[in-house]
Backbone bond lengths (Angstrom), bond angles and torsions (degrees), N, CA, C in turn:
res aa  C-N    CA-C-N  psi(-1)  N-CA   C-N-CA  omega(-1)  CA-C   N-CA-C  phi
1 X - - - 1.455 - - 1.535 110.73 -
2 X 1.688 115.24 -37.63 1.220 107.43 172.80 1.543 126.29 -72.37
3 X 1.616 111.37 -25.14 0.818 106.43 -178.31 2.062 129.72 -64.23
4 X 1.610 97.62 -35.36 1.043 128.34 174.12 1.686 106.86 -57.21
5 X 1.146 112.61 -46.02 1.570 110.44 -174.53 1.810 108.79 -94.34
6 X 1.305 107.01 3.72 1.537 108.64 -177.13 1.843 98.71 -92.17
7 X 1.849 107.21 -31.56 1.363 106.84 -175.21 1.873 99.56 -85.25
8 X 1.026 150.12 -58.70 1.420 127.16 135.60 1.412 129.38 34.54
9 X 1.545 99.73 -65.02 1.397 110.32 -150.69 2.055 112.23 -82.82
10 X 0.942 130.60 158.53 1.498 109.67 -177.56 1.943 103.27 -84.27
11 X 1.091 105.96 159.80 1.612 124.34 -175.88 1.893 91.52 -78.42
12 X 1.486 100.17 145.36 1.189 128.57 -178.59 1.561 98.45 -55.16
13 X 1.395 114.02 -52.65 1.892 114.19 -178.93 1.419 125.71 -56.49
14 X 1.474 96.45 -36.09 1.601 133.86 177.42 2.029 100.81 -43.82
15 X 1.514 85.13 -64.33 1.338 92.79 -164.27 1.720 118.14 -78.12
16 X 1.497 82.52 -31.98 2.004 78.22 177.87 1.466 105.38 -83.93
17 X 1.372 133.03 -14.69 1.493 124.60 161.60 2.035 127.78 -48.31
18 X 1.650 86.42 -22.21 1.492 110.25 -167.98 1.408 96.04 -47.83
19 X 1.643 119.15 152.15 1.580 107.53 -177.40 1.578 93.21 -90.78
20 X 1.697 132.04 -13.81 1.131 114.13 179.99 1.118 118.27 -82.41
21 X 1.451 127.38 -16.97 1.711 145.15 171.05 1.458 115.73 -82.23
22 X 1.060 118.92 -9.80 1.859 121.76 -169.07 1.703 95.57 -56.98
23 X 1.234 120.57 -45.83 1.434 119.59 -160.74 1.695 89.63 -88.72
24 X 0.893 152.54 -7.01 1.663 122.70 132.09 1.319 136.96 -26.03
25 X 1.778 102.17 -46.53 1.235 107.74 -178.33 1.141 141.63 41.90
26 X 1.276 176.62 10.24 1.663 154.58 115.46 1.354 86.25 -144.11
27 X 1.590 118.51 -22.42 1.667 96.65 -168.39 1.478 105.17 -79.05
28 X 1.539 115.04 -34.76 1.557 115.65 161.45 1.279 112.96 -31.61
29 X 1.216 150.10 -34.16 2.059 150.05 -150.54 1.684 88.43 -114.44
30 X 1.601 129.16 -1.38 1.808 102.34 177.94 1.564 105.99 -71.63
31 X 1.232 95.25 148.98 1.984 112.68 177.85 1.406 115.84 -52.59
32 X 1.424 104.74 -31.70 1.425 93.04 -176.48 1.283 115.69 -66.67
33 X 1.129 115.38 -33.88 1.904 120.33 -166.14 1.612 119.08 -71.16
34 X 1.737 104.18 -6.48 1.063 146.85 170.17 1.565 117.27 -90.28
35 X 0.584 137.07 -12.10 1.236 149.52 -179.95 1.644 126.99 -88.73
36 X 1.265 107.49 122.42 1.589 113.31 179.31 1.320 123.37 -70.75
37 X 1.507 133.79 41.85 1.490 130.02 -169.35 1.452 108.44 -75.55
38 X 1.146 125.16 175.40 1.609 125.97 159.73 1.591 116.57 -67.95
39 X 1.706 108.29 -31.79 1.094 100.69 -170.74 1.954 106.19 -73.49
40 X 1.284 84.33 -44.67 1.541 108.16 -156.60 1.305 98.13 -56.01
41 X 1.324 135.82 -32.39 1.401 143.48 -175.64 1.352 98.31 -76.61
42 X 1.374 152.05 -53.77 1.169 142.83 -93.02 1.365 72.42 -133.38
43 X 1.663 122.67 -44.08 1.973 124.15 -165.09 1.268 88.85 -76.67
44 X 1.375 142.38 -34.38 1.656 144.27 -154.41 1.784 100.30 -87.97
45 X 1.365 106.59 -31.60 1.520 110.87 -177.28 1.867 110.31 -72.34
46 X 1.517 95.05 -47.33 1.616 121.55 -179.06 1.740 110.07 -61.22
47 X 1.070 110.01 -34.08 1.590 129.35 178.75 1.605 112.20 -81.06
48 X 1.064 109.26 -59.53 1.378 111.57 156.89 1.601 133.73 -48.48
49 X 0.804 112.69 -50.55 1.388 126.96 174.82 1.808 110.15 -68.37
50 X 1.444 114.99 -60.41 1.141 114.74 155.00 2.057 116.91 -6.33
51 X 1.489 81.04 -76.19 1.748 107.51 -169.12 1.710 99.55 -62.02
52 X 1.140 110.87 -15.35 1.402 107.05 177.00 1.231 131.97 -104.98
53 X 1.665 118.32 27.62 1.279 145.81 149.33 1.257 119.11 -152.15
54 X 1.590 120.37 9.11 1.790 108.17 143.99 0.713 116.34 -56.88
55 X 2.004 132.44 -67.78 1.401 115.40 -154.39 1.729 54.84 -136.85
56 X 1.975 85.93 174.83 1.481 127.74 -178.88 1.860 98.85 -102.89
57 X 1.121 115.04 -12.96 1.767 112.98 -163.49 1.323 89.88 -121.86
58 X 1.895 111.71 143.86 1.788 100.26 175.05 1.053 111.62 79.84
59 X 1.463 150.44 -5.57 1.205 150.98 -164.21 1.978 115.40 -53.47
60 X 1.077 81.70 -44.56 2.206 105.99 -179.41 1.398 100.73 -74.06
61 X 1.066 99.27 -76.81 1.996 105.85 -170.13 1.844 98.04 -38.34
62 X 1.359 109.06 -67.22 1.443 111.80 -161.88 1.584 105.60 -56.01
63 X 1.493 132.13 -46.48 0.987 118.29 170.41 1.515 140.67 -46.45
64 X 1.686 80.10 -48.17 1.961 91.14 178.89 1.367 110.95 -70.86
65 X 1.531 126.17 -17.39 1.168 124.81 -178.49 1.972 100.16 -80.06
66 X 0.977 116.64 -62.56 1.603 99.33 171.08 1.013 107.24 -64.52
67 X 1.298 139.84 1.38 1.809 94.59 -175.50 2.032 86.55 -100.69
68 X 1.319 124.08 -7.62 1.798 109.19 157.32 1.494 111.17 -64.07
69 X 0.883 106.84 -31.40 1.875 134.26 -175.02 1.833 91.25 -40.71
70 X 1.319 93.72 -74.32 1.262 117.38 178.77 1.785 136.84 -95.77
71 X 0.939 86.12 23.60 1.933 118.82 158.33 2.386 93.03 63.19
72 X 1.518 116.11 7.30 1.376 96.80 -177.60 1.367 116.71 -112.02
73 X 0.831 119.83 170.26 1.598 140.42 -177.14 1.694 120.95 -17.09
74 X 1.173 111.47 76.47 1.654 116.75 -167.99 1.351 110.12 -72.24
75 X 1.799 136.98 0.58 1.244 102.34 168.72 1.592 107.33 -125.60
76 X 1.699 100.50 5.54 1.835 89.06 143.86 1.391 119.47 -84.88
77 X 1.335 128.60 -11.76 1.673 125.65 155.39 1.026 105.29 -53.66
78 X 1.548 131.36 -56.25 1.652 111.35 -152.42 1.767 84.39 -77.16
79 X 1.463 138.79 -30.30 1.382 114.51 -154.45 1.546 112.67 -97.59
80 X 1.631 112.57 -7.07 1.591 118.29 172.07 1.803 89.07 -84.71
81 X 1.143 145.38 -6.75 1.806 128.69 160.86 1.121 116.29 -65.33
82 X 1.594 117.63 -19.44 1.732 102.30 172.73 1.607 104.97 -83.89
83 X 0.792 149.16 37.45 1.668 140.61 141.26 1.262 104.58 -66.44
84 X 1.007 145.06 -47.63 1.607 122.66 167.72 1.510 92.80 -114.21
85 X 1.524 108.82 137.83 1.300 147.48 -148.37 1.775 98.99 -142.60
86 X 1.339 100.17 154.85 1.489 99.63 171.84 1.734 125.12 -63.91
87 X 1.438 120.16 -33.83 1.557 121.62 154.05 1.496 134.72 -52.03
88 X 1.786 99.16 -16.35 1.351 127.65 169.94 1.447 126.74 -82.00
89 X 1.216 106.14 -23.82 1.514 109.51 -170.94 1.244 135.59 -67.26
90 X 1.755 110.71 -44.80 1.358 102.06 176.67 1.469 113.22 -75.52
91 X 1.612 128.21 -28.37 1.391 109.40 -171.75 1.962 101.46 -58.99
92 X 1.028 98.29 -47.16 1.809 110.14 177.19 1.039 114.99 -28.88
93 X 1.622 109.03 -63.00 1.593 116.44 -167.19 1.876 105.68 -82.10
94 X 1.427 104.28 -28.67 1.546 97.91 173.46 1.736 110.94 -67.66
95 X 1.049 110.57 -49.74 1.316 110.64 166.21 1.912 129.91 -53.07
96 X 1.198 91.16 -55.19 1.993 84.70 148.53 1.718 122.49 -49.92
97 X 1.275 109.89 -33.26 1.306 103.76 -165.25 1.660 95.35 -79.94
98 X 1.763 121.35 -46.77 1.358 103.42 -167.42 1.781 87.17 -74.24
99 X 1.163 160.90 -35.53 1.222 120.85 -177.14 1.124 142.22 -84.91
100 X 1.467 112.69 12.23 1.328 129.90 142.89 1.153 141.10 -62.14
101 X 1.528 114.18 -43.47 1.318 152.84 138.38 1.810 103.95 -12.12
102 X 1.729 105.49 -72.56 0.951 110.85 -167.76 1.836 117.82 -89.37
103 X 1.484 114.04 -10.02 1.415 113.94 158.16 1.541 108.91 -71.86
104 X 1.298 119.48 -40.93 1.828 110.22 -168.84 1.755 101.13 -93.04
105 X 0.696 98.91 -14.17 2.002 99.69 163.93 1.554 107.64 92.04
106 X 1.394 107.74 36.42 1.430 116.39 -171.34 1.893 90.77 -101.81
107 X 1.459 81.62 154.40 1.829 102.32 170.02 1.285 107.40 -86.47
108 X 1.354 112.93 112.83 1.605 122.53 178.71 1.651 99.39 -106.58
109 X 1.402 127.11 9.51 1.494 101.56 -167.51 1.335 117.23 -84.27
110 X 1.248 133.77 -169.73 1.372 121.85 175.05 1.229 123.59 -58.33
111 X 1.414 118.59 -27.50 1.513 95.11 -169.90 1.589 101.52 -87.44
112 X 1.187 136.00 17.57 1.788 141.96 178.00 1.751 104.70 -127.54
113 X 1.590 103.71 26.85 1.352 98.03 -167.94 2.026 86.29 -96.63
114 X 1.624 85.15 148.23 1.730 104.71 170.42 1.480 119.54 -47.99
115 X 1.310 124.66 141.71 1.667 117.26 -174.98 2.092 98.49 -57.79
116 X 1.712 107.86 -48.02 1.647 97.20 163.68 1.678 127.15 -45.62
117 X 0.809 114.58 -28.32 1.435 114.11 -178.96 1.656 113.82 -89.98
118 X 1.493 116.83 -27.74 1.781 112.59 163.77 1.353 113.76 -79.01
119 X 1.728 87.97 135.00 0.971 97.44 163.06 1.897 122.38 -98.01
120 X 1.568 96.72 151.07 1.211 101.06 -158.16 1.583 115.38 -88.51
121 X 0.945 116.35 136.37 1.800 122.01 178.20 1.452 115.42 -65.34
122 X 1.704 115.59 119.75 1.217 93.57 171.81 1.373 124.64 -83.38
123 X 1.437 121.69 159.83 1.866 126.39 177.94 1.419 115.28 -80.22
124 X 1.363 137.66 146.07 0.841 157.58 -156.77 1.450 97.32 -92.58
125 X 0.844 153.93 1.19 1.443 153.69 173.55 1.606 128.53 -152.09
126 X 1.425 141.11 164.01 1.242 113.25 166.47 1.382 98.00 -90.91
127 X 1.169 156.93 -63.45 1.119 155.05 -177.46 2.053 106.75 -31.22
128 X 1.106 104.78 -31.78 1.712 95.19 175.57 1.622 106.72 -72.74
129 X 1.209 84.92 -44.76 2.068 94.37 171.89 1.408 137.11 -38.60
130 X 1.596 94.99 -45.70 1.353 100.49 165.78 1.601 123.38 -93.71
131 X 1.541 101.22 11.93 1.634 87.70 -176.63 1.653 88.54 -123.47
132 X 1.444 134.05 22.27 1.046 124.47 171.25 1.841 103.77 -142.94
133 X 1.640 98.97 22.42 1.722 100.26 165.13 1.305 111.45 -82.03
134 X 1.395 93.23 142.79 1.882 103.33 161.66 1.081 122.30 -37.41
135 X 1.283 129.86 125.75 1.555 111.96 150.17 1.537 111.74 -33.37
136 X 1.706 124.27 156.46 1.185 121.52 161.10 1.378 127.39 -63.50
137 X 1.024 141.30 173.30 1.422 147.56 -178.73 1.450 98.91 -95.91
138 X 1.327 125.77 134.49 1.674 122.46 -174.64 1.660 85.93 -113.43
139 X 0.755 135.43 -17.25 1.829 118.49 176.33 1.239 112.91 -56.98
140 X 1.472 113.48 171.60 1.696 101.33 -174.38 1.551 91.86 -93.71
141 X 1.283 117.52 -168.34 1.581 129.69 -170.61 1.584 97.07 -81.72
142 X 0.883 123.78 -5.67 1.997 105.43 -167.71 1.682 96.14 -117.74
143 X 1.431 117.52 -12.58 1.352 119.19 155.20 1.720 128.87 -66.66
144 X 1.397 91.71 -51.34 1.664 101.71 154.11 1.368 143.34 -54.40
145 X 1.822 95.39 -28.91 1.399 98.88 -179.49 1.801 100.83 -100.68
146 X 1.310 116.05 -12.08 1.661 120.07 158.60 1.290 107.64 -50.39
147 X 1.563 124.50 -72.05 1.960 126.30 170.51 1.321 105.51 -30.80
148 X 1.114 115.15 -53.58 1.669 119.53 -159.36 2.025 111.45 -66.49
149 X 1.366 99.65 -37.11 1.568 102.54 -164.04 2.072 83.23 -92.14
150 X 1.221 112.87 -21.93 1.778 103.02 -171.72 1.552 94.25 -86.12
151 X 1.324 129.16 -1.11 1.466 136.75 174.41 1.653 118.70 -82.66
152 X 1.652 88.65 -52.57 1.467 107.60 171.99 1.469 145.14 -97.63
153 X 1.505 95.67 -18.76 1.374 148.76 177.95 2.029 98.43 -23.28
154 X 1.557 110.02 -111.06 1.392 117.98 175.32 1.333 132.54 -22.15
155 X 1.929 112.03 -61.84 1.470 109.49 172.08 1.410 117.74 -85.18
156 X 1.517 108.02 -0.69 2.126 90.14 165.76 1.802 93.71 -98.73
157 X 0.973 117.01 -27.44 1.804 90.28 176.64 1.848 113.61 -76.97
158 X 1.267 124.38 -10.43 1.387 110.06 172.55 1.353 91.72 -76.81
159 X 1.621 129.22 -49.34 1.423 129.24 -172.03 1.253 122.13 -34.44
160 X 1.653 113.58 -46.95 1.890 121.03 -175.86 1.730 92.84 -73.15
161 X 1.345 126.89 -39.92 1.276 119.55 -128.79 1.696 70.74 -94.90
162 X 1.101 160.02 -43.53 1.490 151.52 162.64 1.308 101.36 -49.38
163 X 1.394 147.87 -76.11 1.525 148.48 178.33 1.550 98.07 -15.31
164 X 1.773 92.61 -73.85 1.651 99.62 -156.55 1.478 110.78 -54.92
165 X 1.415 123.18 -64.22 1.317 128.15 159.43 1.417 110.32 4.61
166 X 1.866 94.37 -85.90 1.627 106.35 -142.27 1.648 92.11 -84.23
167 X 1.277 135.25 -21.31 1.749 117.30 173.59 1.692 116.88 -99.31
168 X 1.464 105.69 13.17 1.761 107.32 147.63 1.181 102.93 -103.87
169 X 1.616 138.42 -24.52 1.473 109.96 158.37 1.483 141.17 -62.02
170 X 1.580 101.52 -39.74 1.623 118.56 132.99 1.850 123.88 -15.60
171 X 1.384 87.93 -83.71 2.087 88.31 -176.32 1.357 84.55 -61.33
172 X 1.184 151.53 -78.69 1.142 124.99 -159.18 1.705 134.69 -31.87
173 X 0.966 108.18 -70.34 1.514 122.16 153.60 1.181 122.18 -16.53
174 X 1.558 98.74 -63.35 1.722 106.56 176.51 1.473 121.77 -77.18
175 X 1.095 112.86 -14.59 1.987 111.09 171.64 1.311 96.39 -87.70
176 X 1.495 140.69 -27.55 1.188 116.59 -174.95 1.434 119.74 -75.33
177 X 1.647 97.13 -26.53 1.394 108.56 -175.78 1.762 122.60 -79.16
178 X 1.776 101.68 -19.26 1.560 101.91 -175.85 1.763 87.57 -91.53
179 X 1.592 127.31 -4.14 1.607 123.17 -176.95 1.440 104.42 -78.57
180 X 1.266 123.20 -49.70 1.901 144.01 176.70 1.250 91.32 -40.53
181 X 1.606 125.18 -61.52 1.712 138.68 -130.06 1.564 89.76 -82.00
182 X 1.594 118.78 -52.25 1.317 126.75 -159.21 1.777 98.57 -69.98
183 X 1.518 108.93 -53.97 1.620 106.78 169.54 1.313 116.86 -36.33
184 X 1.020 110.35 -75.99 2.040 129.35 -178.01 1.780 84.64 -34.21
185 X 1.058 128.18 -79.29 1.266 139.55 -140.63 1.722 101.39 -75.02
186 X 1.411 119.75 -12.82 1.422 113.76 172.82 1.579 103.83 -93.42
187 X 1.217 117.46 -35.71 1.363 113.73 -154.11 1.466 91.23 -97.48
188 X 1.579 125.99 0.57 1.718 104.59 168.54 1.560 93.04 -96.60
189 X 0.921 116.48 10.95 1.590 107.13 -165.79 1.413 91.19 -100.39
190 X 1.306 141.87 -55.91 1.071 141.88 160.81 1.484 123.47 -41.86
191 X 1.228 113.78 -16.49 1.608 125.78 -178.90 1.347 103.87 -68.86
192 X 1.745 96.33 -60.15 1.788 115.01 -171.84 1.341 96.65 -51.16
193 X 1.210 134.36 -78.61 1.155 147.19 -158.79 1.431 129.93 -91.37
194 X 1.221 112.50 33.04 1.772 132.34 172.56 1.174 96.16 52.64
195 X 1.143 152.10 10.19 1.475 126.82 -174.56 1.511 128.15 -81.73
């Protein structure tokens, strides 16, 4: 099993060549971060995953940079960040938002949903289209996207910051527990059978 997930994993040169990893530099190539421990796997899985419902941007860099941070396993960090993926995101982040929504006691349902979060109906004609379009928005784009994050802002960041939390405490949990299972399960196997 290790072997299988060690060929998987990217090569130590691989990764410090990265142009987003270069400024790691030599401390990126120490053995330990390389290394198959229980712990080191399990903090590199937890770290990763983390980074893979804080933010959606940066996901790799930020991980591999804590998990040197924190002396464990940097290329099951960078490879437990693809659990949320860009095809992943909005159910994720919509789902952070209603459970944010529903820890701070805000109305997330549709009819209090953000103009970003509706989706829009299409018109039955082009001619209905243009006589029932919006005016344009005259603000610039970073004004719009100010409304939009002070709209969405509070209950999707408690939302990631519960996600991220509680499913790197999760992978954590669970690599230690399939690490215990595989031990127990080699060394009775060797019991039965003298080996």
């Amino acid at each position: 099993m290790l072997d299988r997930l060690r060929r998987l994993m990217p090569t130590p040169e691989a990764m410090a060549s990265n142009r987003w990893l270069r400024w790691l530099g030599p401390r990126l190539l120490h053995p330990r971060l390389w290394h198959m421990s229980r712990r080191g796997v399990a903090l590199g899985a937890a770290v990763g995953v983390f980074f893979a419902f804080i933010t959606p941007i940066a996901q790799i860099p930020l991980s591999a940079a804590v998990s040197v941070l924190l002396r464990c396993n940097v290329p099951v960090s960078v490879v437990a960040t693809l659990v949320n993926t860009p095809p992943t995101f909005a159910p994720v982040y919509y789902g952070a938002w209603k459970l944010g929504g529903w820890v701070l006691g805000t109305d997330t349902d549709d009819a209090n949903r953000p103009a970003l979060l509706s989706a829009a109906t299409p018109l039955p004609s082009a001619q209905a289209a243009q006589a029932n379009a919006p005016a344009p928005d005259p603000r610039p784009w970073w004004q719009r996207w100010g409304q939009t994050l002070s709209e969405v802002g509070r209950p999707l960041l408690v939302g990631t910051v519960i996600f991220a939390v509680g499913f790197s405490l999760l992978a954590y949990g669970l690599v230690n527990g399939v690490w215990h299972w595989r031990v127990r399960t080699k060394r009775r196997r060797r019991l039965r059978f003298g080996r």
